[in-house]
C-alpha positions in Angstrom: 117.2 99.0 116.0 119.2 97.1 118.5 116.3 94.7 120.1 117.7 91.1 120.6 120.3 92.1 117.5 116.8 91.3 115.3 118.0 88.0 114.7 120.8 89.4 112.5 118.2 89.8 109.8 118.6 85.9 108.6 115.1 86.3 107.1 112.6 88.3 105.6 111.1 90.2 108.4 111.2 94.0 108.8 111.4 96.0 111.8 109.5 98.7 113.2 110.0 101.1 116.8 106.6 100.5 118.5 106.1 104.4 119.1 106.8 105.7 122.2 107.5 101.9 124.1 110.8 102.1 122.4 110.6 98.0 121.4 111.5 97.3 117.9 108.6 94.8 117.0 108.4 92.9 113.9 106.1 94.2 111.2 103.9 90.3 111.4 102.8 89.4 115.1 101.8 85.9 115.5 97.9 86.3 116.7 97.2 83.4 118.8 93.1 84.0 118.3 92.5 80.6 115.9 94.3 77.7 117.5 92.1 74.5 116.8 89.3 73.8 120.1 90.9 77.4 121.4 87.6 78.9 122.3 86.4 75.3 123.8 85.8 75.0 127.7 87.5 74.6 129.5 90.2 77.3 129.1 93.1 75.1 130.9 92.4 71.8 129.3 94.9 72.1 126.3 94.4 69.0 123.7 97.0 67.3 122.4 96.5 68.6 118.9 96.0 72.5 119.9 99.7 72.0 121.9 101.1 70.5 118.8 99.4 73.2 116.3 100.9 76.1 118.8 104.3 74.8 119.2 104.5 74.4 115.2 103.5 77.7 114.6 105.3 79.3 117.5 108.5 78.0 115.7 107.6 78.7 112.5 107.1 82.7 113.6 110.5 82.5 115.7 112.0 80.7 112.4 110.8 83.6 109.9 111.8 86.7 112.7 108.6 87.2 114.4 109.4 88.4 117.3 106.0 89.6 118.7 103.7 87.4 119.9 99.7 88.5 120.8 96.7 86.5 123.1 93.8 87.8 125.2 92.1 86.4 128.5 88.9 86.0 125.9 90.7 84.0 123.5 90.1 80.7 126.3 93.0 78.8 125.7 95.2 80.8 124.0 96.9 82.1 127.0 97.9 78.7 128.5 98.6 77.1 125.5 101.4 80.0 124.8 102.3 79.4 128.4 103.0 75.6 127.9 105.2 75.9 124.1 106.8 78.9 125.5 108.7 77.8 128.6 107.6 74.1 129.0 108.4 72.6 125.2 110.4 75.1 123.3 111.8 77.0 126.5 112.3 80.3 124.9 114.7 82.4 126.4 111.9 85.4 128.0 114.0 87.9 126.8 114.2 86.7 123.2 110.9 87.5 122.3 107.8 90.7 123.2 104.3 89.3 124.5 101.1 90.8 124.3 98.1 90.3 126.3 95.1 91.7 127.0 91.8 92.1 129.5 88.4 93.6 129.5 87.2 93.9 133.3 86.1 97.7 134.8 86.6 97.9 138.5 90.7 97.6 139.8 91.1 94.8 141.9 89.4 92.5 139.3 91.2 93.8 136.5 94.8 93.2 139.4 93.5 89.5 139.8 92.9 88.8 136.2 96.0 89.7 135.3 97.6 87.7 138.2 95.6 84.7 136.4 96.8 85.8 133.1 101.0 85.8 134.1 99.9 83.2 135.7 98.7 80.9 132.1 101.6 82.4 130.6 103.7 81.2 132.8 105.7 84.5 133.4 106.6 87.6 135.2 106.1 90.2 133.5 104.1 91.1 130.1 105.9 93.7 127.6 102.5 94.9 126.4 98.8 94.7 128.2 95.7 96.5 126.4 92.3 97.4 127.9 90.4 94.7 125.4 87.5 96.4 123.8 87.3 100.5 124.2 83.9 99.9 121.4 81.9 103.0 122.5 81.6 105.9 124.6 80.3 104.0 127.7 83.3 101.8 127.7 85.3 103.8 127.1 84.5 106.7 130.1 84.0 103.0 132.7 87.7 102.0 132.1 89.2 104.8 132.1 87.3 106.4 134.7 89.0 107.4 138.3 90.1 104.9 140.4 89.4 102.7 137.6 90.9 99.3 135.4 93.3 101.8 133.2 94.3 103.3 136.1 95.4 99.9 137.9 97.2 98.6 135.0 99.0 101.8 134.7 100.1 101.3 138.7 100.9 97.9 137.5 103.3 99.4 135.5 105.0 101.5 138.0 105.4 98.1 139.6 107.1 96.3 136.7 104.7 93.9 136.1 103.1 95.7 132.3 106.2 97.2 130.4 103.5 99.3 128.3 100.2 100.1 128.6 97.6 100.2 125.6 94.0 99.3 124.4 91.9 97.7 121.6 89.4 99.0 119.9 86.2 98.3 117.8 84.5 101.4 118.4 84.0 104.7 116.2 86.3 106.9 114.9 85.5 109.8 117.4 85.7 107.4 120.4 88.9 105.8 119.5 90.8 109.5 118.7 89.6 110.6 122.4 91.0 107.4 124.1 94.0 108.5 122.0 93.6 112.0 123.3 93.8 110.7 127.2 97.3 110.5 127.0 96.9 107.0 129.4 98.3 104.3 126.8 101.5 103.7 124.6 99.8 101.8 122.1 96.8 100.8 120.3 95.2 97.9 118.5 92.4 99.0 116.1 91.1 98.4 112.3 92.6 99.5 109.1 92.7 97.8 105.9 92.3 98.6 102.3 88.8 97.4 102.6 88.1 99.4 105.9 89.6 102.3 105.9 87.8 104.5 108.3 90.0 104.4 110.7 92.8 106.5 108.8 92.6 109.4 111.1 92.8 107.4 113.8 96.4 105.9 112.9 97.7 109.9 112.1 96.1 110.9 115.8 98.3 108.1 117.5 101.0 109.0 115.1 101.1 112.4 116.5 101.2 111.2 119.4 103.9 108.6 119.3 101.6 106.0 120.0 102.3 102.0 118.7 99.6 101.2 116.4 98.4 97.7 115.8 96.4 96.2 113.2 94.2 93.7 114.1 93.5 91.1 111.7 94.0 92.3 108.4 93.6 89.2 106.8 90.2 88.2 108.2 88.6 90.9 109.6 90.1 92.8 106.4 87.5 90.7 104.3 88.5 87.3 104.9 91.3 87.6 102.4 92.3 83.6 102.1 88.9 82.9 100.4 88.9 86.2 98.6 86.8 86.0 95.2 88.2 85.6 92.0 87.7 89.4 91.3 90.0 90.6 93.7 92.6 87.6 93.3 92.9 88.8 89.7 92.9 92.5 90.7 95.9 91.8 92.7 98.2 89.7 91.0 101.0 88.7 90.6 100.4 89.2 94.6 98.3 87.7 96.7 95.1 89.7 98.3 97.0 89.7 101.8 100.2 90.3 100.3 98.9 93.2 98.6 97.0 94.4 101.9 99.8 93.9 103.4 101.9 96.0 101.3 99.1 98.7 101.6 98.9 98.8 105.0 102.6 98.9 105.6 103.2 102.0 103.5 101.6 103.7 106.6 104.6 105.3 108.6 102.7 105.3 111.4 101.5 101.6 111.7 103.7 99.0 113.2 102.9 95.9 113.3 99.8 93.2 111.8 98.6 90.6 113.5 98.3 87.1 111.5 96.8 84.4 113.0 98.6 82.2 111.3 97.7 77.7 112.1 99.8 76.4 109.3 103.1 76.3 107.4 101.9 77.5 104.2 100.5 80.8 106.0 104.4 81.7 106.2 105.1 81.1 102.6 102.8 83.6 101.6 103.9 86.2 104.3 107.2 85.9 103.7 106.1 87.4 100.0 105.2 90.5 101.4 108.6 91.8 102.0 110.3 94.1 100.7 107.3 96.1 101.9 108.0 98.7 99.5 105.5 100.4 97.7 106.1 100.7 94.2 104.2 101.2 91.4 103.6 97.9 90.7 101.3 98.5 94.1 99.6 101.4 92.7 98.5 99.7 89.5 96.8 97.8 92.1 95.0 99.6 93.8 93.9 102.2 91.3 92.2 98.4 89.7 90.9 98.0 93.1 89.6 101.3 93.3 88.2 101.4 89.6 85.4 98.1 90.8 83.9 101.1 93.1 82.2 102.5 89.7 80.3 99.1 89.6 77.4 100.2 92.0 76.3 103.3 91.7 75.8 104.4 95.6 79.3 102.8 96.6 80.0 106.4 97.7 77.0 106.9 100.0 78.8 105.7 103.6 75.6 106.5 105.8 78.0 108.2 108.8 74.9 110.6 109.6 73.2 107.6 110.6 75.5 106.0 112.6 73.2 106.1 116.1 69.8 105.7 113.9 66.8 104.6 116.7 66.4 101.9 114.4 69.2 100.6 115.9 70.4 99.3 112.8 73.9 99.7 111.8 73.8 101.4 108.4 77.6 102.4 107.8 78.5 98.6 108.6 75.8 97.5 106.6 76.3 99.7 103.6 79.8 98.9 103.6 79.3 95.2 103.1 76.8 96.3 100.8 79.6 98.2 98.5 82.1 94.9 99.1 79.2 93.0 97.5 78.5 94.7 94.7 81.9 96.4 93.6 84.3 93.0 95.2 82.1 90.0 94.6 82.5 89.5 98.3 79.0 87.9 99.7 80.9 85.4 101.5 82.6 88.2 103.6 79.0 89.9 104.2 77.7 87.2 105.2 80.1 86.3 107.4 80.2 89.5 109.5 76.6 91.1 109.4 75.0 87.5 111.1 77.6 88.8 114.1 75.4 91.5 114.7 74.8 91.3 118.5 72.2 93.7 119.0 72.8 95.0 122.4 76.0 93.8 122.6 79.3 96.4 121.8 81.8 94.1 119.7 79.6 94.4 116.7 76.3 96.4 117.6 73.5 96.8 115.2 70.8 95.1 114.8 69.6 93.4 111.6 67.9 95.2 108.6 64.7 92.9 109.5 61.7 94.9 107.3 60.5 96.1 110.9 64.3 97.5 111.8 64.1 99.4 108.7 60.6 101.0 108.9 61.8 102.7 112.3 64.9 104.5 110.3 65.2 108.7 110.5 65.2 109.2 106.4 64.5 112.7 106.8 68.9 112.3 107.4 69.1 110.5 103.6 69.4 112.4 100.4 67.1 112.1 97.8 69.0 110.2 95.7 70.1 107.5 97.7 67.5 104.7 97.7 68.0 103.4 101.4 65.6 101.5 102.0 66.0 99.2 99.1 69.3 99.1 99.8 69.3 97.9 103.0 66.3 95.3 102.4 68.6 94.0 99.1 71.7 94.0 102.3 69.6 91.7 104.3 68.1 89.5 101.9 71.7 88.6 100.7 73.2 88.3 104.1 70.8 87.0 106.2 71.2 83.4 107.6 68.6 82.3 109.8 69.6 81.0 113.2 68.4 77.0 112.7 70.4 77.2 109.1 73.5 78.9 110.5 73.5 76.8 113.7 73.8 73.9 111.4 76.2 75.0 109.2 78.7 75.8 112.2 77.8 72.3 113.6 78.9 70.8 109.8 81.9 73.1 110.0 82.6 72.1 113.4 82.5 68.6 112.8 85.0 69.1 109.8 82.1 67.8 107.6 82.3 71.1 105.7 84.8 73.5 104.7 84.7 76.8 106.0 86.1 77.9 103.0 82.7 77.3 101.0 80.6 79.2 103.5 81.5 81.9 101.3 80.1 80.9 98.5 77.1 79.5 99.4 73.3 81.2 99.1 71.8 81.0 102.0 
């Protein structure tokens, strides 16, 4: 462990080698995903308050021994606005700090120019980590990796200097994301993999084996929106908080890395710094086995519905059912709601569609057993979830406006 001495260790922060890269990253990487107007148009027009908000929490990370910072050409203004506090207000040494980036374009010379545009807004040289943003599915997956390919230019890119390491995101099924794995093309990997979603298990012992970086991508949000988590689960996990705990739980994985926090104020450090040590001890396993004991309060928590994951209803049952189970067994509506109005239909980030009564009429139950009420339960799903577009428009306009807090969007019946 010799990378930048680790800031002699005048903090909290632990330390893990980033598989086979070599780097020694910090276990928390600041996610630069939720800066204030950071998905407004357009993408090089920083205001004054998202500057301020990312140099504060730029040297809050730094301060508590972050050394890992994380953007995306999709996240708009993320990229410049790390650019700007980087090297034009706080002028961090380059070398003091690792920098991940990443892209989602097919065909080589676009991918080459994007990321010319990208070192560009970052106002740098080089990039210590680039990933292929979004390996979802089979189709994207066989497109960017193909011959002649996007994977194939970064990885020439590479030989040039300009990526250190070469890895990729993912969203996609379990099968898909072990045979990206498999290619033996990328160092490291962002995916999914929290206490509540835990699917991806396999996938962190595959990149395990083979020396791979693994990244977890927003355990605190996409992990069930944690920081609004219901009383239920705040009591489950005390005297920890839910992300501590998750934290915890996801650290006692050897072979994962580093979290992502996307982290916009001070108090977001306070409660990060609490969950180090990382050591699991048993006051961690009486946790979870409460966690674990809420599963006996619906009685088809155990059905997952994998058999039905490419249903020609085009509904996404696992996903469904499994904000169906967080419902019932966690309290948390908020959460379900929340992620199943993402569904984008045709679209590979979050695909399913809805569990509309016609969606559901067109579902293979010949695949169900006999036992397992389906169609009920995915009707009961939808009718609890469900926010119809004029509603939900207005809601985010509300939210927008800061006439309502997001934070009761989780609570509220729609």
């Amino acid at each position: 462990m010799n990378d930048f001495e680790i800031l002699n260790h005048k903090h909290p922060m632990e330390y893990r080698r980033f598989g086979k890269t070599g780097k020694h990253l910090s276990v928390i990487t600041l996610g630069g995903m939720r800066f204030k107007h950071g998905w407004d148009e357009p993408r090089h027009e920083i205001p004054n308050d998202t500057l301020e908000q990312c140099r504060a929490m730029v040297q809050l990370a730094f301060d508590a021994g972050i050394n890992h910072i994380e953007t995306a050409w999709g996240y708009r203004k993320s990229e410049t606005a790390y650019g700007k506090v980087l090297n034009e207000e706080l002028k961090i040494p380059r070398n003091s700090y690792h920098l991940m980036t990443k892209g989602h374009f097919f065909e080589a010379d676009e991918m080459r120019k994007k990321v010319e545009l990208q070192l560009k807004d970052l106002q740098t040289d080089y990039l210590d980590f680039y990933g292929w943003h979004g390996i979802n599915n089979d189709e994207v997956f066989q497109q960017s990796c193909k011959t002649g390919g996007a994977v194939e230019e970064l990885l020439k890119m590479k030989e040039e200097g300009i990526i250190k390491h070469v890895g990729f995101s993912t969203h996609a099924p379990l099968h898909t994301i072990i045979a990206a794995i498999e290619t033996g093309m990328f160092e490291f990997v962002n995916l999914h993999y929290y206490y509540f979603n835990q699917r991806n298990e396999k996938a962190v012992e595959a990149a395990k084996n083979c020396d791979m970086g693994v990244f977890i991508i927003s355990p605190n949000d996409k992990g069930g929106q944690l920081f609004y988590a219901p009383q239920k689960v705040r009591e489950a996990t005390h005297p920890l908080t839910p992300i501590q705990w998750n934290g915890r739980f996801c650290l006692k994985n050897s072979g994962i890395h580093t979290l992502s926090f996307g982290m916009t104020e001070a108090s977001h450090f306070t409660e990060m710094k609490g969950i180090f040590p990382s050591n699991w001890n048993e006051q961690e396993t009486k946790i979870k086995l409460k966690l674990d004991s809420f599963l006996q309060d619906d009685r088809y928590s155990g059905y997952d519905g994998f058999e039905l994951a490419n249903d020609p209803s085009g509904i996404n049952i696992p996903e469904i059912l499994r904000l169906r189970k967080l419902w019932k067994c966690y309290d948390m509506s908020g959460f379900g709601k929340y992620r199943y109005n993402s569904f984008e239909g045709k679209g590979h980030w979050l695909p399913g569609v809805m569990a509309h009564k016609e969606n559901i009429e067109k579902v293979d139950f010949s695949k169900v057993p006999a036992n397992i009420p389906l169609k009920k339960m995915l009707a009961e799903a939808h009718r609890e979830f469900y926010t119809p577009p004029r509603l939900k428009d207005s809601v985010f306009k509300l939210i927008k406006q800061g006439k309502l807090k997001i934070k009761s969007l989780s609570k509220t019946k729609f």
